[in-house]
C-alpha positions, 0 to 999 in steps of 0.5 A: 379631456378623459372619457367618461368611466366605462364608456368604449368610445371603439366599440360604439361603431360596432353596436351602431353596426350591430343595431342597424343589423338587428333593425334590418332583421325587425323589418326582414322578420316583420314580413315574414311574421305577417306572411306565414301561419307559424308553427302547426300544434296539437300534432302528436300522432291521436285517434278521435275515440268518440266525439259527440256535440261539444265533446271530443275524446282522443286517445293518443298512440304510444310512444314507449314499449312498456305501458302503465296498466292505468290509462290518464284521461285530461280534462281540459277547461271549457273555455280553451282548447286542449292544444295547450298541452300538446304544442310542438314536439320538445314542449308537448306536455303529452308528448311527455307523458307518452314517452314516460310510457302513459296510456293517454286520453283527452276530453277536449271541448269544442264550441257549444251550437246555438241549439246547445245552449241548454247545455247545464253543469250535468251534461258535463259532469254526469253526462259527458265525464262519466261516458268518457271515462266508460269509453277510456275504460273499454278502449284500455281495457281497464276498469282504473282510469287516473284524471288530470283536470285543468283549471275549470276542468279540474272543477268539473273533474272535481264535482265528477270524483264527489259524485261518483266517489265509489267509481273507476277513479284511480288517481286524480290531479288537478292544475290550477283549479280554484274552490274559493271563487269569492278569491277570483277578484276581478271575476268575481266583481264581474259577475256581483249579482248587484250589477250583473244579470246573468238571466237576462243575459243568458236569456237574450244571447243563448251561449255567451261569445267568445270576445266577452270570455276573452275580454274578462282574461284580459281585464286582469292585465290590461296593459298585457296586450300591448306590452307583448306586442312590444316585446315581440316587435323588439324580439322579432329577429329572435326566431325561438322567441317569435315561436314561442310567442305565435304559440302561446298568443295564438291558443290565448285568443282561442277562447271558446264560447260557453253554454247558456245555461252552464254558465248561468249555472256557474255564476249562480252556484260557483260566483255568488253563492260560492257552493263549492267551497261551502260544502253546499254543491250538488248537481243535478240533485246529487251532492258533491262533498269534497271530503267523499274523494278519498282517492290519491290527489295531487293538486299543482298552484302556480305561484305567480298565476294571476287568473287563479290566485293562490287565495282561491285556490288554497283551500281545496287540499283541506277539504279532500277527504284523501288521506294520500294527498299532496299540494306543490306550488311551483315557478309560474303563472297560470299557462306557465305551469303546465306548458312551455320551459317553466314546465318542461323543468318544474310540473313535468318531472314533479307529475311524471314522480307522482302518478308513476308510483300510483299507476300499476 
């Protein structure tokens, strides 16, 4: 009797003996998993430059002998914490920018206090942006200041570069950042003003929790839970994989609670009325036309982000008013972007190119 086509009958005890050595290792690495912290992020060497409230500006201590005159201040989203772009060393996107010889500052957000609740869109754009990008200036030495906003802090980075549209911004870059927020789908049925009543939220609860934030992410993938912790439990032996994964989940379950009134603002004047988009925003009374930024812009999409769809997001290139203004889609989800190995080899490289030529 032949043996069926491609079967190894001698090789079928060494993959026995391979899995039941894999098997051992799932267990010895299982223990291991639950018993340790993972690795420590967000330890690139900084100095907190001022913090105030739900605000917190750091300046990052140079890695290069020669400096570009015009410092960078990120803007991260108000809902995550600004670790994402400094994870480990080899894969810290502000590692990167130091060792190609920027100046780098971060706005980061910490969690708004019950008695913050009243926090509005204003204290973000025409409060806290402006007196980060006054303090960068003095820190530096510099009147020019480049932003990089990402994903909800570009939109804010966005309303900032509108409003103060003859101010210090040199540069402005955004990651993922959406204008067309009729395109965020299942946000956007979230929050229809026919179901959802966001004043008698907001007036009931004060700042909205974390968990309803975190929940509204993974109703985009709902299976996404539990299929990466099969995919960790198959993978658990692999200790880069295991890193990679702790890293990543840990920072997607950090979600930060969000003012009351802020996000009363955002879901009336972003989510139902779509304002941004329609050329109809202001804050605080001042206007904010997309078409008075004039300055260098460089917006980075993801191709596969399932948080910020291209529909949503396509649309913002046409409406800057600059003339030297550029848009790449690049490999990628919507963290894939900006962090870990698909960033390391596409975003990185791509920004370094860009916004060198622009900061002398």
């Amino acid at each position: 009797m032949n043996a069926p086509t491609g079967l190894d009958f001698a090789s079928i005890p060494e993959r026995i003996q391979s899995e039941v050595q894999r098997a051992i290792q799932r267990s010895i690495k299982g223990v291991e998993y639950f018993s340790t912290s993972g690795p420590s992020l967000g330890s690139t060497p900084k100095d907190v430059l001022h913090t105030r409230g739900t605000m917190n500006l750091y300046h990052y201590r140079p890695m290069s002998d020669e400096i570009y005159r015009v410092p960078v201040l990120i803007v991260m989203a108000t809902t995550n914490r600004g670790y994402i772009l400094d994870l480990v060393p080899g894969q810290s996107f502000i590692e990167f920018l130091l060792k190609r010889g920027y100046d780098v500052y971060l706005l980061d957000w910490s969690a708004p206090r019950p008695e913050e609740k009243s926090l509005r869109m204003e204290d973000y754009v025409l409060d806290f942006i402006p007196d980060c990008v006054r303090r960068v200036q003095v820190d530096s030495g510099e009147r020019d200041v480049s932003v990089i906003g990402y994903c909800f802090g570009g939109v804010l980075s966005l309303l900032y570069g509108a409003i103060h549209a003859d101010g210090p911004m040199k540069n402005l870059i955004c990651f993922t950042t959406p204008i067309d927020f009729r395109e965020m789908k299942l946000f956007a049925n979230f929050s229809d003003r026919r179901y959802f009543d966001v004043d008698r939220l907001v007036d009931s609860v004060g700042n909205v929790p974390p968990e309803m934030i975190l929940s509204s992410f993974e109703m985009l993938r709902p299976a996404s839970r539990t299929v990466s912790q099969i995919q960790l439990w198959e993978n658990i032996w692999n200790d880069e994989f295991v890193k990679s994964y702790r890293m990543f989940d840990r920072w997607a379950t950090d979600t930060l609670p969000l003012a009351g009134e802020y996000f009363r603002g955002i879901t009336k004047d972003l989510m139902w009325d779509n304002k941004l988009f329609n050329d109809a925003m202001s804050v605080g009374g001042r206007a904010a036309n997309l078409e008075d930024i004039k300055v260098p812009f460089l917006h980075a999409v993801a191709e596969h982000d399932h948080i910020v769809p291209y529909e949503a997001a396509k649309h913002l290139i046409a409406k800057i008013g600059s003339e030297d203004k550029e848009e790449v889609m690049l490999k990628g989800g919507h963290v894939s972007l900006v962090a870990g190995a698909n960033a390391v080899k596409r975003l990185w490289p791509k920004l370094d190119s860009w916004l060198g030529k622009r900061s002398t």
